[in-house]
C-alpha positions as CSV (number, residue, x, y, z in Angstrom):
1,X,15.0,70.2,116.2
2,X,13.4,66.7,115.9
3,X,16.9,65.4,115.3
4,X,18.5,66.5,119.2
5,X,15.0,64.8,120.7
6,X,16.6,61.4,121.0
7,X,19.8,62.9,122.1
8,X,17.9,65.3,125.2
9,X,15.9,62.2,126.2
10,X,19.4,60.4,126.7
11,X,20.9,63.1,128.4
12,X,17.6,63.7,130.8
13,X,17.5,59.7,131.3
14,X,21.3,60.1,132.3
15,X,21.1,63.0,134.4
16,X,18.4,61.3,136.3
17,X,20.4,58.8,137.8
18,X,22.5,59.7,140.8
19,X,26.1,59.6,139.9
20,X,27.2,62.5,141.5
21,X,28.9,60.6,144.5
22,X,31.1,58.8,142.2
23,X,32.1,62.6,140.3
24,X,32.7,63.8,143.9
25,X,35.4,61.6,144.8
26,X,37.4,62.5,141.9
27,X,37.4,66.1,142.6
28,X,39.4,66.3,145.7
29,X,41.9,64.8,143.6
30,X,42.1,67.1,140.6
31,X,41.2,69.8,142.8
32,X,44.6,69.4,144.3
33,X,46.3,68.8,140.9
34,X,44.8,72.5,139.9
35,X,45.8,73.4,142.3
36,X,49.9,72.4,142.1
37,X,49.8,72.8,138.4
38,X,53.1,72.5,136.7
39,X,54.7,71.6,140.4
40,X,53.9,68.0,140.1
41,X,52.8,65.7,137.3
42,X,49.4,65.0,136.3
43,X,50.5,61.5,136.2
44,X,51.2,61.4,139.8
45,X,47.0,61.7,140.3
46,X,46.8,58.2,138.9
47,X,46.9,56.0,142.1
48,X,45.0,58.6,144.3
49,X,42.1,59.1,141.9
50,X,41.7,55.5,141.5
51,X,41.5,54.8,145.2
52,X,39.2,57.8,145.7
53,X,36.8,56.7,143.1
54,X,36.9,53.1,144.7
55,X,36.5,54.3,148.5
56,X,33.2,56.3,147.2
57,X,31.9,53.5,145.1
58,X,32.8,51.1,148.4
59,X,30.9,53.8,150.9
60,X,28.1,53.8,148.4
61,X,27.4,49.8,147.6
62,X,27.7,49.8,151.9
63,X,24.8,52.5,152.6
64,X,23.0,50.9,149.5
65,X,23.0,47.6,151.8
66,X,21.8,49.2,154.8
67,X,19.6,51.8,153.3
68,X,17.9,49.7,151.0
69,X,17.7,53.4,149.0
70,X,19.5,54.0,145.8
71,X,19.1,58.4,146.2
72,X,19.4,58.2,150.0
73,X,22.7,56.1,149.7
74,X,24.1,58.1,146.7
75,X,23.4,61.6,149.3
76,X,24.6,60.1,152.2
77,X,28.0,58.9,150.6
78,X,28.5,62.4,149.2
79,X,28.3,64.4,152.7
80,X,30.0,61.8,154.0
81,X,33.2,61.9,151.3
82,X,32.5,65.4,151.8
83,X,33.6,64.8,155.4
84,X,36.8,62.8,154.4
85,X,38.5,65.1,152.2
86,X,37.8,67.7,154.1
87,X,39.3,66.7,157.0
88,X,42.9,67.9,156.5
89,X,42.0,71.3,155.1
90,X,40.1,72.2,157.8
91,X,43.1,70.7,160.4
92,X,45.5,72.9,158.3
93,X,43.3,76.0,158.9
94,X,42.7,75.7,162.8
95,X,46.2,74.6,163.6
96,X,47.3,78.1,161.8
97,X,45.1,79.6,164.4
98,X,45.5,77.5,167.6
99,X,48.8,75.5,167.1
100,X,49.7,75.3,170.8
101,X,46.4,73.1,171.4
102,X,46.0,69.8,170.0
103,X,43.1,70.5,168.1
104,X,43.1,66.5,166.6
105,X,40.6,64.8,169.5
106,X,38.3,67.8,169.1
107,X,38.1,67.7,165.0
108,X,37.3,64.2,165.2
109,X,34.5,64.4,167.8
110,X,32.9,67.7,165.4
111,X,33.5,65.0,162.2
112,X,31.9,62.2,164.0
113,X,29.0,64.4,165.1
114,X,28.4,65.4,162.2
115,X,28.5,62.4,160.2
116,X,25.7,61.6,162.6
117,X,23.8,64.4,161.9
118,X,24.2,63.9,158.5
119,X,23.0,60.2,158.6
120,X,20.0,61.9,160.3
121,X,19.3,63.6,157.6
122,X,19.6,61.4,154.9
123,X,17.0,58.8,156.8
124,X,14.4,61.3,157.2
125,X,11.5,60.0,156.0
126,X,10.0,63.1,154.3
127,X,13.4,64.0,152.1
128,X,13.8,61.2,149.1
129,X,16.8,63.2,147.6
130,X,15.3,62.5,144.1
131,X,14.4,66.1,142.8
132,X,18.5,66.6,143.8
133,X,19.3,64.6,141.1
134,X,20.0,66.4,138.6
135,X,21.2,69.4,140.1
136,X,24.3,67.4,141.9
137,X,25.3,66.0,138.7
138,X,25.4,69.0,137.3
139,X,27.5,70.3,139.9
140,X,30.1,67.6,140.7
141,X,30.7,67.6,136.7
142,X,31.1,71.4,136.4
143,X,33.6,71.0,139.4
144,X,35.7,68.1,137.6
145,X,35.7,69.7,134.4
146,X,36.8,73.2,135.8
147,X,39.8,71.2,137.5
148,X,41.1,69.1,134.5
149,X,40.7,72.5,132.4
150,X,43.6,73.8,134.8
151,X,45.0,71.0,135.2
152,X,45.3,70.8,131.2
153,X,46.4,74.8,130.6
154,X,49.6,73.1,132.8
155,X,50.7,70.7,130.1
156,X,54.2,72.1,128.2
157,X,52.9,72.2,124.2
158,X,54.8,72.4,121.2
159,X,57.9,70.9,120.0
160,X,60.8,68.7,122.2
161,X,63.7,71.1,120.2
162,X,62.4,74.5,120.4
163,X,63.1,77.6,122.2
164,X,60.5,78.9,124.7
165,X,61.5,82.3,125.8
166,X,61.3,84.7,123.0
167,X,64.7,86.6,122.9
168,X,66.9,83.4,123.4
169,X,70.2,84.9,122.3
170,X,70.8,81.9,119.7
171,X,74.0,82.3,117.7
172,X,75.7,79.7,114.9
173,X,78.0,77.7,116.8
174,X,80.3,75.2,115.7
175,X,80.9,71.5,116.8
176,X,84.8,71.0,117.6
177,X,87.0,68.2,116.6
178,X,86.5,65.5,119.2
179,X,83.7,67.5,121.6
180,X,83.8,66.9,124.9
181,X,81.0,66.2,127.2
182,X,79.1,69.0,129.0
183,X,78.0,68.3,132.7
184,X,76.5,70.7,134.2
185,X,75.1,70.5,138.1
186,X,73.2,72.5,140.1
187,X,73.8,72.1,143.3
188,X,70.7,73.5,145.1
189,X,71.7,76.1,148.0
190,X,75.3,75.9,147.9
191,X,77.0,78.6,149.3
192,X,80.2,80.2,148.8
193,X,83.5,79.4,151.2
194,X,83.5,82.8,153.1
195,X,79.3,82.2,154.1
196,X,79.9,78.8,155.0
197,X,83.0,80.1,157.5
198,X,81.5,83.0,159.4
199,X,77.1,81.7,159.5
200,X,78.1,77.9,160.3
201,X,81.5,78.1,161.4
202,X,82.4,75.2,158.4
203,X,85.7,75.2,156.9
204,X,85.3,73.7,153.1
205,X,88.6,74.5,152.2
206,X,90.0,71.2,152.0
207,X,86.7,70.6,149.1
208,X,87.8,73.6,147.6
209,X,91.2,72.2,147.2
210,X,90.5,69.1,146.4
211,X,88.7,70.7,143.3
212,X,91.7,73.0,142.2
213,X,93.5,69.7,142.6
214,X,91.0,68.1,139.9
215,X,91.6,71.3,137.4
216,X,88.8,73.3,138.7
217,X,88.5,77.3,138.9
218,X,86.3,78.1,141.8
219,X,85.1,81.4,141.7
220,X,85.9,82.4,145.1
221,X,83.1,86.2,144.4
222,X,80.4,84.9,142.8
223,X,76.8,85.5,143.6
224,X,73.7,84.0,141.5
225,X,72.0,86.5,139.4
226,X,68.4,86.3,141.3
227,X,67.2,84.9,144.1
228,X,65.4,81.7,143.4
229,X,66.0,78.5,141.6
230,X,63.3,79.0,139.0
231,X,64.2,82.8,137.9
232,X,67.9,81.8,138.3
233,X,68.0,78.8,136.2
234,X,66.1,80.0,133.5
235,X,68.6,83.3,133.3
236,X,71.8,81.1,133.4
237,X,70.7,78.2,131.0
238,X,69.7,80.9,128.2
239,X,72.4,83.3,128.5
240,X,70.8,86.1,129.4
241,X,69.1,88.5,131.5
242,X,65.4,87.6,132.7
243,X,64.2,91.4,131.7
244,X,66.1,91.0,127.8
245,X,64.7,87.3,127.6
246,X,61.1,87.7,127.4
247,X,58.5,90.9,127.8
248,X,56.3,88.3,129.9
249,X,59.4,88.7,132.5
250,X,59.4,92.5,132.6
251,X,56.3,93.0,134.1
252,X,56.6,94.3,138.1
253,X,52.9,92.7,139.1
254,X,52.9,89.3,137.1
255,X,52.4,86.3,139.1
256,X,52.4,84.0,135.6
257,X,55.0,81.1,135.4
258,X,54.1,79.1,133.0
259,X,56.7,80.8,129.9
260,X,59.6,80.7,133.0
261,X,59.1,77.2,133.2
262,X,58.7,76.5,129.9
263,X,61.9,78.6,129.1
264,X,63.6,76.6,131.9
265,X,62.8,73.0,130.3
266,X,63.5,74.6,126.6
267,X,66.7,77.0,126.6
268,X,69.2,78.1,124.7
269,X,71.8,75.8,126.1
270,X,70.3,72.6,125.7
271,X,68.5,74.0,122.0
272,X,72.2,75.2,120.8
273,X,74.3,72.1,121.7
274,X,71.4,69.4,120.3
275,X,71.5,71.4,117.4
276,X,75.3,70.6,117.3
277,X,74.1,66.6,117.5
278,X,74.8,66.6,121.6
279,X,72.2,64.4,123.0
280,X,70.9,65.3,126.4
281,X,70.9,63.3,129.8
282,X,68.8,64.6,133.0
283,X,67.6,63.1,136.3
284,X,64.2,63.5,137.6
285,X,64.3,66.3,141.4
286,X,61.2,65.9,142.5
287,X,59.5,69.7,141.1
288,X,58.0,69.0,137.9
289,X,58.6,72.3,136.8
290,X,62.0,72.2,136.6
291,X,62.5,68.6,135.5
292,X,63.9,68.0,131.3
293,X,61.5,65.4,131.2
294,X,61.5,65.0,127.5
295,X,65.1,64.5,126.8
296,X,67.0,61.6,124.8
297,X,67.0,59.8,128.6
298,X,65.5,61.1,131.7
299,X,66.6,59.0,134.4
300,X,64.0,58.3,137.5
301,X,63.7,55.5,140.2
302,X,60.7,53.7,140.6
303,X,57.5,55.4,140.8
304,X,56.9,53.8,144.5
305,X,60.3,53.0,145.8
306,X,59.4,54.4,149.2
307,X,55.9,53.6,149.0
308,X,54.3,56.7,148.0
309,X,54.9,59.7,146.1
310,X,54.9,63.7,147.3
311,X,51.6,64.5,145.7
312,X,50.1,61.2,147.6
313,X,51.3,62.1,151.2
314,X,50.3,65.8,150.2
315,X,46.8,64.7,149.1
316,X,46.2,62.4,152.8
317,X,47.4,65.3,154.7
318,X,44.2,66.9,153.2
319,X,42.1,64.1,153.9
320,X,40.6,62.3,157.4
321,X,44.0,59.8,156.0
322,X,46.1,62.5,158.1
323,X,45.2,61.2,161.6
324,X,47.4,58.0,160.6
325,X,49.9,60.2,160.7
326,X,48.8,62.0,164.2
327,X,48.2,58.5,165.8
328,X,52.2,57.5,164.5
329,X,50.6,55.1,162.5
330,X,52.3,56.1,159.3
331,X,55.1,58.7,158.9
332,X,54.4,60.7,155.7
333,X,57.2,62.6,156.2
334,X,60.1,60.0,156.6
335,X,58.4,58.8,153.2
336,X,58.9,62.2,151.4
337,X,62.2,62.1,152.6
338,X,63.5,58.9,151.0
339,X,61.9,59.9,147.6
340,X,64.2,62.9,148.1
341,X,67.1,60.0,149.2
342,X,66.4,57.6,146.3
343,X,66.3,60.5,143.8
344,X,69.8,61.8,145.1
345,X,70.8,58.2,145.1
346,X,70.5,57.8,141.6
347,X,72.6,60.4,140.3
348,X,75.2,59.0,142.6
349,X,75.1,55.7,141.3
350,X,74.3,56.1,137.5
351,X,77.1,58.6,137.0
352,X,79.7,55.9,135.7
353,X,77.0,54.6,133.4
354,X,76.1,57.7,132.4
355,X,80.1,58.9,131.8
356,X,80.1,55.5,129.3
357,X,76.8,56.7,127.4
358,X,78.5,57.8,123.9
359,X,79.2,61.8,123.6
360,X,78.9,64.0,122.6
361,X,76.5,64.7,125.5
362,X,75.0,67.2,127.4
363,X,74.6,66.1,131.0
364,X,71.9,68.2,133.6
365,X,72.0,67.3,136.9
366,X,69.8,69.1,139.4
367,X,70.8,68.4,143.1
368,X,68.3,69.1,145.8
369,X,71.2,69.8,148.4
370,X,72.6,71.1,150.8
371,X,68.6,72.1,150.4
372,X,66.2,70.5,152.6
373,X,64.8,68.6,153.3
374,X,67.5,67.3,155.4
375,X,67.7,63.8,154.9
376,X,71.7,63.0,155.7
377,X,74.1,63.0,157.9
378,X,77.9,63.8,157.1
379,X,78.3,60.2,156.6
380,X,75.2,58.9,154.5
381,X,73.5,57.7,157.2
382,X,69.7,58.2,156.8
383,X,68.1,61.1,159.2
384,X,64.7,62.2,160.0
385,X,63.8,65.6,158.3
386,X,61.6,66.1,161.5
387,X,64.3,66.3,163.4
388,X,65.7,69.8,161.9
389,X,62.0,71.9,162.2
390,X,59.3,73.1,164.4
391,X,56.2,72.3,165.3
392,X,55.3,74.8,162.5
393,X,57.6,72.8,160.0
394,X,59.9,76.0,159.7
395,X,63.6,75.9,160.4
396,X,65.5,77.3,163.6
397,X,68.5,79.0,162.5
398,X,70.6,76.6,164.6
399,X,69.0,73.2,163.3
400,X,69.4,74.3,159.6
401,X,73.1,75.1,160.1
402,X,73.1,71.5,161.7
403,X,71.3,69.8,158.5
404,X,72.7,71.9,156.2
405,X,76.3,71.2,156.6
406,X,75.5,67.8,157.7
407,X,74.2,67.7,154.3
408,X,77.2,69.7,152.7
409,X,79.6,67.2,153.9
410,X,77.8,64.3,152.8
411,X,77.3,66.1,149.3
412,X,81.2,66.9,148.7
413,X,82.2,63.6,149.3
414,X,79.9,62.2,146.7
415,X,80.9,65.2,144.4
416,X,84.3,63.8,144.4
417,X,84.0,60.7,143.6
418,X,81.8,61.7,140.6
419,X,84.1,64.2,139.2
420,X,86.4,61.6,139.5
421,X,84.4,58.8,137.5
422,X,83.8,61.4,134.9
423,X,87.0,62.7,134.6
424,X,88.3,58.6,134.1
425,X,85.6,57.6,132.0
426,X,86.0,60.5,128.9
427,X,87.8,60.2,126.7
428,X,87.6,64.1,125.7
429,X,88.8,66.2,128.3
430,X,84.9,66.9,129.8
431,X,83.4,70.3,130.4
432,X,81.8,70.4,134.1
433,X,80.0,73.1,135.9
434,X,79.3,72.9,139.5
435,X,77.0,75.8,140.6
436,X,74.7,76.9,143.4
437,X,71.3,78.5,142.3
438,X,71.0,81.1,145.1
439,X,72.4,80.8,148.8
440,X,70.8,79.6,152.1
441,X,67.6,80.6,153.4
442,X,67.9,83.0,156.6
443,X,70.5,84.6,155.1
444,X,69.8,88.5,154.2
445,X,71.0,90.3,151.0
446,X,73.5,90.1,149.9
447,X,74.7,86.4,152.0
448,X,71.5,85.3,150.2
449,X,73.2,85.0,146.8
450,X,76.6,83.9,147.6
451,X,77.2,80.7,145.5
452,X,79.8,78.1,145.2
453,X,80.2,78.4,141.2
454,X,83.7,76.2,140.0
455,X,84.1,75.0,136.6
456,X,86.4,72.3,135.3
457,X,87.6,74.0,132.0
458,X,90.4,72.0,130.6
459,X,93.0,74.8,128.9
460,X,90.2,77.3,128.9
461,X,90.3,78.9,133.0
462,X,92.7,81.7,131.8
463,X,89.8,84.2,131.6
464,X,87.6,82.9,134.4
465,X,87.6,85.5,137.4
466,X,86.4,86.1,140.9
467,X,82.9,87.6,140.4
468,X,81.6,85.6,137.4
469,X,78.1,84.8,137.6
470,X,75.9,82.0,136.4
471,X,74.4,84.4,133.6
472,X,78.1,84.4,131.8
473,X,79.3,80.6,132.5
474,X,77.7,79.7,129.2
475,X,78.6,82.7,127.3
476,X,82.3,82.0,128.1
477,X,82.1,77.8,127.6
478,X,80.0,78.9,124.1
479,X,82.9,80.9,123.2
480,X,85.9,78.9,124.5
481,X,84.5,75.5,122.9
482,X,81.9,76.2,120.0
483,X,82.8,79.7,118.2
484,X,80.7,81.6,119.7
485,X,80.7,85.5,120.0
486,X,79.0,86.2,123.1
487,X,79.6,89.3,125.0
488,X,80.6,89.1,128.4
489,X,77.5,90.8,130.4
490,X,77.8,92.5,133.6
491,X,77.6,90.6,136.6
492,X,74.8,92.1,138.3
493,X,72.3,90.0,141.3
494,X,68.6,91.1,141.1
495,X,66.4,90.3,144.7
496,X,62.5,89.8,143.4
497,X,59.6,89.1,146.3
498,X,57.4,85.8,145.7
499,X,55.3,85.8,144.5
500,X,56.2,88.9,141.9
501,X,59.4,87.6,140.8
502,X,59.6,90.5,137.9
503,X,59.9,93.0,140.8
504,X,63.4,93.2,140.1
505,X,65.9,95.6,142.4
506,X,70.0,95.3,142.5
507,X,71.6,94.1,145.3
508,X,75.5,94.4,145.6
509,X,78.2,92.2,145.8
510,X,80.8,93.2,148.3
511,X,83.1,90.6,148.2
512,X,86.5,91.8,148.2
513,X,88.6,89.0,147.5
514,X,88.5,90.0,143.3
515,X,91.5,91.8,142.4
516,X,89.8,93.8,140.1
């Protein structure tokens, strides 16, 4: 026992000092990355934290001047920080409740009255705020470590090449003489033809053509297989059915992610073709859960080409940072919006560098459009996302037809002249997929699921048909290209609530443009 003395008389020496203020300004921070675990980075805390931690130790060396009182300054700065990052959750909260009134004058005045009060408080005379000590470190540090524990049951472990999901339908394929190059986009929210026509009254026909024109089947019945991008990428990209993938996805009341996500990043098409010596190429979307961050090159832009990141405008919309945004001093969501430009940018522009990379290769590009946020017009030029929502940030049904198809138009051209660039640049015929995850929002079943799914197959469309769905496009490539012996599974669409996305039920397709 003698031997932990030393070590308790260090720990009560260190606990006696008051650090607490400095803890406290890190938590909003990790707080908020709990909170978005395995939606954004953890990396995208860095700059945040940092300025946190040095706007607390600022506020604290400032009421140390005046105060002339180490405890009283260290107290003071904590209700006070308390104040700051509070700021935005409480905003969020009230303007739920009141949104017609603008709440922002009134907040303020309650913030600044209380920051008064609280000042008040910390000057008394009779409170020293020295037997608080201890129990405040305690505190702050039980609140940081809570966060970067869930913040840390978020990080992806195990191998790069492995298979997450644990029925991944894994067969002994074979690399062809001269293997081509595997593209395969998701175009998030892209709708079939027929949708397009009779909700927007847009004709893509002439896109359409142009991509029979260019060797394409376009499946003129398909629907996705379920009804959003994470449950409907996972299924397509390992070849199977969510409910025969994994038990975790067979259970009617789970909320869990993590194994989707994981099985989304780690699936049996990218396992089976590196496996074959492919090397794999992906682009960073924004949604860290769906990003193949850990492949042979994962192309981003900058870290701050528009200034800040999502998870930094998020975190000052939490914050007493937000009024900048009420007063039109900063516009946090034009920012968000070019991240979403640059990122779209850069698949536009790298494609001809990344047709040249040496094959064979497997190539995953994952669109964010038509999807909001709008940030297009037809032409390219740069528009406001503001412009297509309330004041309740949701989305009139005749502003999203505007953005969307705005969007659309803008997105086919680019689409073009990719396919084009590919096409030129291989020197194998190339395999490329062009697929929608799920159809527009506001839609109801079955519109919800119409997708435009068109694949660039060179001497291997013969079998394609109408209704093929995303959960057979690798089934059929595997087979056509690599000597595989998939079965051909029924093409069925499952609709699943959020946030129980194993509540599976079947929802028809009533297309009647398939001969069969």
């Amino acid at each position: 026992m003698n031997n932990f003395k030393p070590i308790i008389k260090n720990l009560a020496r260190w606990f006696s000092i008051p650090w607490y203020f400095i803890v406290f300004s890190a938590y909003p921070v990790l707080a908020l990355l709990a909170f978005n675990v395995g939606q954004v980075k953890s990396s995208s805390g860095w700059r945040p934290l940092l300025v946190s931690v040095l706007i607390g130790a600022l506020l604290f060396l400032l009421l140390r001047w005046i105060l002339k009182d180490t405890y009283r300054a260290a107290f003071l700065s904590t209700l006070w920080l308390a104040l700051f990052f509070s700021y935005g959750h409480i905003y969020i909260m009230l303007i739920g409740k009141w949104e017609k009134i603008n709440i922002t004058p009134y907040l303020l005045i309650a913030w600044l009255i209380l920051a008064v009060l609280f000042y008040v408080w910390a000057t008394r005379p009779r409170f020293t705020f020295r037997d608080s000590v201890l129990a405040l470190n305690v505190v702050s540090l039980g609140l940081v470590i809570t966060s970067l524990v869930q913040i840390s049951s978020g990080v992806q472990k195990g191998d790069v090449h492995r298979l997450a999901a644990k029925n991944s339908p894994v067969q002994d394929l074979v690399l062809p003489p001269n293997p081509p190059d595997v593209y395969y986009f998701i175009l998030d929210m892209y709708t079939r033809a027929d949708l397009l026509k009779t909700a927007y009254g847009y004709d893509n026909s002439g896109f359409i053509h142009d991509l029979e024109s260019r060797g394409f089947y376009v499946a003129q019945c398909s629907q996705s297989n379920y009804t959003r991008t994470e449950i409907s990428l996972t299924s397509s990209l390992n070849l199977a059915y969510l409910q025969d993938l994994d038990p975790k996805f067979n259970d009617p009341n789970s909320i869990a992610r993590g194994t989707l996500w994981d099985a989304l990043k780690h699936n049996t098409v990218r396992y089976e073709l590196e496996n074959l010596g492919y090397k794999t190429i992906s682009f960073a979307n924004g949604f860290a859960w769906s990003e193949w961050d850990d492949v042979n090159d994962f192309l981003t832009p900058p870290p701050f080409s528009s200034g800040m990141t999502e998870f930094e405008t998020l975190f000052m919309q939490t914050t007493l940072a937000r009024t900048s945004q009420d007063f039109g001093w900063l516009d946090l969501d034009q920012i968000d919006g070019q991240n979403f430009r640059d990122r779209d940018m850069l698949v536009f522009n790298s494609m001809k560098t990344v047709a040249k990379m040496s094959g064979p290769k497997l190539v995953y590009v994952h669109l964010i459009m038509p999807h909001p946020p709008f940030v297009f017009g037809p032409d390219g030029t740069h528009t406001d996302p503001a412009d297509f929502w309330n004041d309740k940030k949701q989305y009139p049904a005749k502003t999203f037809g505007l953005g969307y198809t705005n969007q659309l138009t803008f997105l086919n051209h680019k689409l073009l002249d990719m396919i084009d660039t590919i096409q030129s640049e291989s020197k194998t015929p190339p395999i490329i997929v062009l697929q929608g995850d799920h159809g527009p929002w506001l839609q109801p079943n079955p519109q919800h699921f119409f997708i435009l799914n068109a694949y660039d197959l060179p001497g291997h469309t013969d079998q394609l048909y109408p209704k093929i769905s995303p959960v057979n496009s690798f089934r059929y490539i595997f087979n056509n290209y690599f000597g595989g012996k998939y079965d051909m599974l029924p093409d069925i669409t499952y609709y699943s609530p959020t946030p129980k996305l194993y509540n599976y039920s079947v929802v028809s397709n009533p297309c009647e443009s398939d001969p069969n």
